[in-house]
C-alpha positions in Angstrom: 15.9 -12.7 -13.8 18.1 -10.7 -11.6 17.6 -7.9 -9.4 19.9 -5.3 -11.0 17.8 -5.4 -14.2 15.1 -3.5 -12.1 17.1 -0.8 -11.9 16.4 2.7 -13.0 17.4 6.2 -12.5 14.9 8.4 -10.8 15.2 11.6 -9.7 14.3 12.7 -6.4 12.0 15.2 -7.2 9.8 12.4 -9.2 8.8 11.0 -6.1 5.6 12.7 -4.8 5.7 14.0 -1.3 2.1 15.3 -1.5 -0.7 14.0 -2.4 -3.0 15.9 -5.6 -5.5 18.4 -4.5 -7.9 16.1 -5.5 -7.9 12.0 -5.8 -8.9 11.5 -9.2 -6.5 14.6 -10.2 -4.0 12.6 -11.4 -1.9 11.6 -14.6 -2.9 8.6 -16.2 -0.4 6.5 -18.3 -1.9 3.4 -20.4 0.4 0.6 -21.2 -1.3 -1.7 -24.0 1.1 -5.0 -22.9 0.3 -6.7 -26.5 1.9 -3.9 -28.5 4.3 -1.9 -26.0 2.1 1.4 -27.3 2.1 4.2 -24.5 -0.9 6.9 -24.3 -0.5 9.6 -21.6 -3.9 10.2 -20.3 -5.5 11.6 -17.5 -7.3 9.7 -14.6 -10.8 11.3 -16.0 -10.2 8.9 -19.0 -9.9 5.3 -16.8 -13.7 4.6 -18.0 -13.0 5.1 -21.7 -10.9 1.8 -21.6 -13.7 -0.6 -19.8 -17.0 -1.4 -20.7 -20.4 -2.6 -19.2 -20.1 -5.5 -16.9 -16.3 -5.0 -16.7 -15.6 -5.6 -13.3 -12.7 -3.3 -10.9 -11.6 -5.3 -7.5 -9.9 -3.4 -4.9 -8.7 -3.7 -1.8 -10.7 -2.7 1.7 -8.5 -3.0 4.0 -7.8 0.2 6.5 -4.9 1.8 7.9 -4.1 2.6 11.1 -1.9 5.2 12.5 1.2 2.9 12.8 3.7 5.4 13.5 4.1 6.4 17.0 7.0 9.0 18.8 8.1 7.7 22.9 10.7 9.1 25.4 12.8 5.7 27.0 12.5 6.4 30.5 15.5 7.7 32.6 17.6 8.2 29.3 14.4 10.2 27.9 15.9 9.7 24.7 13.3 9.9 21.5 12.7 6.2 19.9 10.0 6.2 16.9 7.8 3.6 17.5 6.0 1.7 14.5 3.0 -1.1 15.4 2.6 -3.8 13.2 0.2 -6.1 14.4 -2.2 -6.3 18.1 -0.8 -10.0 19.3 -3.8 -9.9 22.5 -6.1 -7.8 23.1 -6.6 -8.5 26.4 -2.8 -9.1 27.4 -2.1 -5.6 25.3 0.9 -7.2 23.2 1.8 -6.0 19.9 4.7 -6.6 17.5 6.8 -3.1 16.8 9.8 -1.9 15.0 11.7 0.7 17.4 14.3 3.3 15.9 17.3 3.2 17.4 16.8 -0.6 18.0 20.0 -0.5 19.9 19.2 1.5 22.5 15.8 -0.8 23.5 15.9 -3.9 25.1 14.5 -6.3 27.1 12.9 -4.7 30.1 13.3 -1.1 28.8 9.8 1.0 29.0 8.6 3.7 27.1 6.4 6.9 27.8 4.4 8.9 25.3 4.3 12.6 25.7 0.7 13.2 24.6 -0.5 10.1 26.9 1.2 9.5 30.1 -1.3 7.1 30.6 0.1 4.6 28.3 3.3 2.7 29.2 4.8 0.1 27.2 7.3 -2.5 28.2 9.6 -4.0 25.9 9.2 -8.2 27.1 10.7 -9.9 23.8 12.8 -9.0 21.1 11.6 -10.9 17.5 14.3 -9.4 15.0 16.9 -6.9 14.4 14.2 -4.0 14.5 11.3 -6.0 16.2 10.4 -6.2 19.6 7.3 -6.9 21.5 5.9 -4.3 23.3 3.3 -4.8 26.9 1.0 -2.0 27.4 0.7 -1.0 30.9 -2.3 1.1 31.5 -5.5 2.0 33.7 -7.6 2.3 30.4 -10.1 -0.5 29.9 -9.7 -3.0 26.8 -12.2 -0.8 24.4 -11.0 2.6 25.4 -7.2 1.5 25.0 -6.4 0.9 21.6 -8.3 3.8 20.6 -6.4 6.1 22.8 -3.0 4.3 21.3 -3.9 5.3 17.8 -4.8 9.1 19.3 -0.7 8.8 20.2 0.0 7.2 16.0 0.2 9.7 12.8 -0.3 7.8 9.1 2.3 5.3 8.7 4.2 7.1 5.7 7.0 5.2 4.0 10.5 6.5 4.4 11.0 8.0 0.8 8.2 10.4 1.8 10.5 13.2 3.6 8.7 16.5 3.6 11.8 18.4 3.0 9.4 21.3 4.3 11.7 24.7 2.4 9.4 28.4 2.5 8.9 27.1 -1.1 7.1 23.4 -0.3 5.5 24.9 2.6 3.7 27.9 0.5 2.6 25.0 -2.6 1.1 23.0 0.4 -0.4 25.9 2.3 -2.1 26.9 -1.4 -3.1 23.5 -2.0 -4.1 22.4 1.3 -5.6 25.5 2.8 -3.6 25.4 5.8 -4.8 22.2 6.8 -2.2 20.7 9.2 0.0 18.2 7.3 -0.9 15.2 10.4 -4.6 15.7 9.3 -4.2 16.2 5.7 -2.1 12.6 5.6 -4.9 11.0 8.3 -7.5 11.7 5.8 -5.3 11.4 2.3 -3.4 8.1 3.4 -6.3 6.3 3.1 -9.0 4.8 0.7 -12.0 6.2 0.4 -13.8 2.7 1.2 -11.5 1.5 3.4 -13.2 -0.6 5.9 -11.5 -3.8 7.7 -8.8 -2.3 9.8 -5.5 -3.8 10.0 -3.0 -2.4 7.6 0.6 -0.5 7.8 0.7 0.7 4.3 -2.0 1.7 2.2 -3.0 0.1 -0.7 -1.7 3.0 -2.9 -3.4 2.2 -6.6 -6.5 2.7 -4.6 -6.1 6.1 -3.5 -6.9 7.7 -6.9 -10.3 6.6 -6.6 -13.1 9.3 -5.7 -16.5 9.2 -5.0 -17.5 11.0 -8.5 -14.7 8.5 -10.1 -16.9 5.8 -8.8 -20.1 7.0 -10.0 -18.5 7.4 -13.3 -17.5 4.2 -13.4 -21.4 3.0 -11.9 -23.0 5.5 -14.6 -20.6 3.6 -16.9 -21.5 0.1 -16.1 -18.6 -0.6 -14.2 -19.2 -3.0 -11.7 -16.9 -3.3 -8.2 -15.8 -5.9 -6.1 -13.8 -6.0 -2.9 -10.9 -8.1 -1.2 -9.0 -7.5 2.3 -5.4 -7.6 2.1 -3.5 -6.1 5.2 -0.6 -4.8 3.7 2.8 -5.0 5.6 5.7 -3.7 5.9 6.6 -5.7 3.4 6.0 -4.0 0.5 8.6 -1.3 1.8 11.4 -3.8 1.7 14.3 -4.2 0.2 14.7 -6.9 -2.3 18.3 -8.2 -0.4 19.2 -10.8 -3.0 20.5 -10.6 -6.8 18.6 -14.1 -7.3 15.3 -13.0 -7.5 14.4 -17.1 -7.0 15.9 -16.9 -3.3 13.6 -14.0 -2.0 11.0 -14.6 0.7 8.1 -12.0 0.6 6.4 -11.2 4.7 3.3 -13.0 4.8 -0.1 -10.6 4.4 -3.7 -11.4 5.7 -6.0 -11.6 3.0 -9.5 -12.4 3.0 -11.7 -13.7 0.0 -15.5 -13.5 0.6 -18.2 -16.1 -1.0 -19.3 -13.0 -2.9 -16.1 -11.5 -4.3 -15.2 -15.1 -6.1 -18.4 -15.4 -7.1 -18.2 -11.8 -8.7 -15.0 -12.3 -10.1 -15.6 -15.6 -12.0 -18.8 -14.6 -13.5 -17.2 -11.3 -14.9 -14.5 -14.1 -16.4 -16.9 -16.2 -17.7 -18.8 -14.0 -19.4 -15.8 -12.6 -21.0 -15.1 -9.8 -19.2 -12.2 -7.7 -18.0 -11.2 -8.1 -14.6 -9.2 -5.2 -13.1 -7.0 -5.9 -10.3 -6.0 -2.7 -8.2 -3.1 -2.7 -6.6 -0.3 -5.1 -6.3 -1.8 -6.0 -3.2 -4.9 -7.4 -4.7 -3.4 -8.9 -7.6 -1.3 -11.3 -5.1 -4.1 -12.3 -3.4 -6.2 -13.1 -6.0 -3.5 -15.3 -7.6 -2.7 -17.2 -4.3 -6.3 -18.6 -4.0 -7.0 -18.8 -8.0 -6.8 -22.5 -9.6 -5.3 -23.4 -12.7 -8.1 -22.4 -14.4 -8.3 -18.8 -12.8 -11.4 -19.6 -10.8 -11.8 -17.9 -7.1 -13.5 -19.8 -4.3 -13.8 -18.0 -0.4 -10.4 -17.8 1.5 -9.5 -16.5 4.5 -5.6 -16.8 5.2 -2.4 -15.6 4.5 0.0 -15.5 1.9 3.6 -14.8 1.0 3.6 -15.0 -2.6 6.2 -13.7 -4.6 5.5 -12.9 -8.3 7.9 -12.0 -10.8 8.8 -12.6 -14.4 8.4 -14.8 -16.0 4.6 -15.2 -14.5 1.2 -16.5 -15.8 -1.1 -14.8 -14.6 -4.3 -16.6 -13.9 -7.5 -14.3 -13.5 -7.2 -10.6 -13.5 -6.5 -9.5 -17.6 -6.0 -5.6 -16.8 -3.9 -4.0 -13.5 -4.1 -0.5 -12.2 -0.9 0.6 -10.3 0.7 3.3 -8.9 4.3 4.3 -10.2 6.7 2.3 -8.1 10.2 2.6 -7.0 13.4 0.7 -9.0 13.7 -2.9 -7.3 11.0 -3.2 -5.4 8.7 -6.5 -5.3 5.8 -3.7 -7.0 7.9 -3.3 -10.1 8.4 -6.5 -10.3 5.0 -7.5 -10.3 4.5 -5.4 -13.2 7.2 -6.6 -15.4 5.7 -9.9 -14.3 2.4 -8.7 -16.3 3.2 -6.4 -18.5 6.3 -7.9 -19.6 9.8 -7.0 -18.6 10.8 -5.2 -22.1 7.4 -3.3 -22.0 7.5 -2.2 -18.5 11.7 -0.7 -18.7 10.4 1.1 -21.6 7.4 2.7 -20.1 9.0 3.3 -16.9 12.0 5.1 -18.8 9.0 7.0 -20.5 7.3 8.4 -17.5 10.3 10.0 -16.1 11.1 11.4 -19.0 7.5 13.3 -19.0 8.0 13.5 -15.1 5.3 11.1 -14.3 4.8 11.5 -9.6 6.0 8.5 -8.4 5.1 6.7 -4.7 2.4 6.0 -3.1 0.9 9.8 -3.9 2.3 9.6 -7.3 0.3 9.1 -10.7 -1.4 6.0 -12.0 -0.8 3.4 -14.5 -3.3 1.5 -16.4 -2.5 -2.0 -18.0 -4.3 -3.5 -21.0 -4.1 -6.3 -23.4 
């Protein structure tokens, strides 16, 4: 397949730039893959569809505050500053993207408003956008890092603008009760049981999930599982080649416990369903499945791509998020729900203005 048949027209005001008032207040569309039939639900009806000792894995992993604002020093000009990954803890290197990259290079350093404590040096550049930033700094290795991510605000992807009219600001204001929009996205860009830190994008399928969703689910007989997959960057970018076969996804850390695999293959082999959340989870759990769908314990990284035509291995359900046209998400839905199925139902939910994004509406995908 190609990548203009992933195209679609969406209209801008589709894609959410809030999230609901409340997690699990959100639209629910369930796709039956076997039939191409389309029910608009709500998020209240996700436990209708699964039964006792149906098992839901999700994704742990925790974001940090990636996206930083410094002044270059004597030019004092304003460079956003985005961390991707700590390279030594000790040595205080990370990887970053810099905005303008064109104005930072090599022996360049930076100063943060709200810190002049911090300091970084610019001592390698990796790609276009990339560089490797040194940390110069009288805090000690434990009180560092924290005070960094005092400096970061929720690493938002770029189609979230907050074109912020008298209009947007009132719905927020009503919505949010004033609450600042930082701390509102510090709390909201995250999962409720996100644990293992090291992510730049949240795992967005599992933001609809609340605490009384989860009990639901519990009172239900649902039972959960989690995996760690630190999302990058990647999932934000662009598919740059029409041949889908020639694409190279970033590699992500993902971690598999004893436990997990264990959960997952007895839900399978007692013949039931197995709910991948997010596109995230649904990679990793095909990277370290067999032939035979089994999961063992894994703790590595992957770069798998996954696009149609697929077979998918384990999971036999997916929960998603609404995603934008080309990207490596959609693709991984056409992959499972079928290319035909997925156009249609995609064509469907902007017809009945279905949120799209990461704070968009959910999609549920059955046999």
């Amino acid at each position: 397949m190609r990548l203009c048949q992933f195209k679609f027209d969406l209209p801008e005001e589709l894609i959410a730039q809030f999230p609901a008032p409340y997690r699990d207040d959100a639209r629910l569309m369930v796709l039956h893959r076997k039939t191409g039939e389309i029910e608009h639900k709500s998020l209240q009806d996700l436990v209708n569809y699964f039964d006792e000792g149906d098992l839901f894995v999700f994704n742990d992993t925790k974001v940090f505050p990636a996206r930083l604002w410094a002044h270059k020093e004597k030019t004092n000009a304003l460079i956003e500053v985005f961390l991707l990954r700590e390279l030594s803890h000790k040595l205080r290197y990370w990887d970053v993207l810099v905005e303008p990259a064109r104005k930072i290079r090599i022996g360049n350093k930076l100063t943060f408003e709200d810190d002049p404590a911090i300091v970084a040096e610019v001592i390698d550049n990796t790609t276009s956008r990339g560089r490797t930033f040194r940390f110069l700094t009288d805090y000690d290795n434990e009180e560092f890092v924290p005070r960094l991510y005092a400096l970061g605000s929720a690493p938002l992807p770029k189609y979230i603008k907050r074109p912020m009219s008298p209009e947007v600001q009132a719905q927020y204001e009503e919505v949010f009760h004033d609450q600042p929009v930082r701390e509102m996205d510090m709390e909201r860009y995250q999962t409720i049981f996100a644990d293992k830190i090291g992510a730049v994008a949240v795992p967005a399928a599992g933001l609809h999930f609340s605490k009384h969703l989860l009990k639901r689910m519990e009172i239900h007989g649902i039972e959960t599982t989690f995996l760690t997959s630190h999302v990058s960057l990647g999932v934000f970018k662009d598919i740059d080649v029409e041949d889908l076969t020639k694409n190279k996804m970033e590699s992500e850390q993902i971690i598999l416990s004893a436990k997990m695999a264990e959960a997952v293959n007895k839900a399978r082999d007692t013949q039931h369903r197995v709910c991948a959340v997010g596109t995230e989870v649904m990679r990793a759990i095909e990277h370290v499945a067999g032939s035979a769908g089994q999961l063992k314990e894994y703790d590595g990284w992957t770069n798998k791509f996954i696009f149609p035509p697929y077979h998918f291995a384990t999971a036999n359900s997916f929960f998603v998020n609404f995603y934008m046209p080309c990207s490596s998400q959609l693709l991984m839905v056409a992959a499972f729900a079928g290319y035909e199925e997925t156009m249609s139902a995609y064509k469907e939910a902007v017809k009945e203005g279905y949120r799209f994004g990461d704070y968009g509406d959910a999609m549920l995908i059955v046999d």
